[in-house]
C-alpha positions as CSV (number, residue, x, y, z in Angstrom):
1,X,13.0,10.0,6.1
2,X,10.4,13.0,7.2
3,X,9.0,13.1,10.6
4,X,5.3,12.2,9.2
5,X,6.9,9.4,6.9
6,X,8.4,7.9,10.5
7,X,4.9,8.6,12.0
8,X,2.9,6.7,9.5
9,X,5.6,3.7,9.5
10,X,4.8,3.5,13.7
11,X,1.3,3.7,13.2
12,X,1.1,0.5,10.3
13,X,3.4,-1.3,13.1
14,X,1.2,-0.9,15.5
15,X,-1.2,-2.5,13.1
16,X,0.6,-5.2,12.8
17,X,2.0,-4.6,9.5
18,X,5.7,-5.4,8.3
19,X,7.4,-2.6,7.4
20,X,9.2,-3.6,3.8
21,X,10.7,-0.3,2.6
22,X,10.8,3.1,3.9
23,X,11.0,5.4,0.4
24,X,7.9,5.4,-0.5
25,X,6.4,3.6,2.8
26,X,5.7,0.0,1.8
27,X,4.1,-2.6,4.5
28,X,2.2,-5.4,4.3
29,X,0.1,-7.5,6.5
30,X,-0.9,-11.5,6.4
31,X,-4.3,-12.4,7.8
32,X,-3.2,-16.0,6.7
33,X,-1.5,-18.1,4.2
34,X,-3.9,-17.1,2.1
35,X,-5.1,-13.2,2.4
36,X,-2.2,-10.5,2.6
37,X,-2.6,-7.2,2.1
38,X,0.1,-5.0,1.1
39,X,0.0,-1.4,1.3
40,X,2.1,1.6,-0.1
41,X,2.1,5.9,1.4
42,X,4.2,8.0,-0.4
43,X,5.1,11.4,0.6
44,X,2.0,13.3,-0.3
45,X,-0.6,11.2,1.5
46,X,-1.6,8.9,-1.3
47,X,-2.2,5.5,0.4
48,X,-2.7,2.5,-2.3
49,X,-3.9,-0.4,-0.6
50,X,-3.9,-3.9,-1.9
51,X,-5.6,-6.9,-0.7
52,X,-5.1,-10.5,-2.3
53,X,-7.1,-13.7,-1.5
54,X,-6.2,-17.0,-3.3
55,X,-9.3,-18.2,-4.6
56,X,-8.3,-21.4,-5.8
57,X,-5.4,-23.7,-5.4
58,X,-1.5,-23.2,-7.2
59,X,-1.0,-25.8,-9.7
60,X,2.2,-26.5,-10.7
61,X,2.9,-27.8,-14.2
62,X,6.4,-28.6,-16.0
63,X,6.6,-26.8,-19.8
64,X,9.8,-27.4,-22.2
65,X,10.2,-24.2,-24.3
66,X,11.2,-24.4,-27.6
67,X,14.7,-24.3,-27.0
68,X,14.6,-27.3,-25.0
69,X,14.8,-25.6,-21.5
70,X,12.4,-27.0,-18.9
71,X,10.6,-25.2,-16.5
72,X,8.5,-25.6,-13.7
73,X,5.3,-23.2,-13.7
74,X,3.1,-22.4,-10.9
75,X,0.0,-20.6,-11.6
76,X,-2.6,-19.1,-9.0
77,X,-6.1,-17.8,-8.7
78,X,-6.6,-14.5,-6.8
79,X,-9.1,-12.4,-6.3
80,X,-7.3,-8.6,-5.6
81,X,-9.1,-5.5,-3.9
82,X,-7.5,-2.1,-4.4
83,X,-8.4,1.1,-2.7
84,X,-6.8,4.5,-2.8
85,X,-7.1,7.2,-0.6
86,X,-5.2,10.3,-0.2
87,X,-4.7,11.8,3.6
88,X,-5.9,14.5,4.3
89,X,-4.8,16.9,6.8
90,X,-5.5,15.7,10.4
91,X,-6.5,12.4,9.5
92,X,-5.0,9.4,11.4
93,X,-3.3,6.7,9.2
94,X,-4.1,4.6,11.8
95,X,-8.2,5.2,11.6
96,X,-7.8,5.1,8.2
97,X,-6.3,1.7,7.9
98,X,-8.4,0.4,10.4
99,X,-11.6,1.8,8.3
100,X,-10.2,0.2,4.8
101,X,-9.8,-3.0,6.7
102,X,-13.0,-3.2,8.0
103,X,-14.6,-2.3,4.8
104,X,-12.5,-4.3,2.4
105,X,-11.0,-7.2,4.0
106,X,-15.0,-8.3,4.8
């Protein structure tokens, strides 16, 4: 993993976000049980950032398939925010994040 790769990964720690892979970068951050956001660098600076809210409640339902197999289905309402942003040189992934949050996660 690069130096700036390692850099990034401290400064989403620091944010409080879970580190879930290294290659590409992948974290992702629960406000609560209902509002994560999850959020991907790769090498070149392109940050994808994802934020989920459940809107409604899961309901569960049980379906038979033709076959005869049963199967328990969940289904959910979200509402999902995406925002891309490619570093530049001499920004600060951590101002960065901090700015997205502050402007999407209202």
């Amino acid at each position: 993993m690069t130096n700036q790769v390692e850099q990034w990964a401290r400064a989403l720690e620091q944010l409080r976000f879970d580190i879930t892979r290294r290659e590409p970068l992948q974290a992702i951050k629960e406000y609560d049980a209902h509002h994560a956001a999850h959020i991907t660098v790769d090498v070149s600076g392109q940050i994808r950032f994802t934020l989920t809210r459940m809107i409604g409640d899961t309901r569960g339902e049980k379906r038979q398939s033709r076959a005869g197999r049963a199967y328990q289905v969940f289904v959910e309402q979200n509402a999902i925010t995406i925002a891309h942003y490619r570093l530049r040189e001499g920004d600060d992934l951590a101002m960065i994040m901090n700015e997205i949050e502050k402007e999407i996660c209202i």
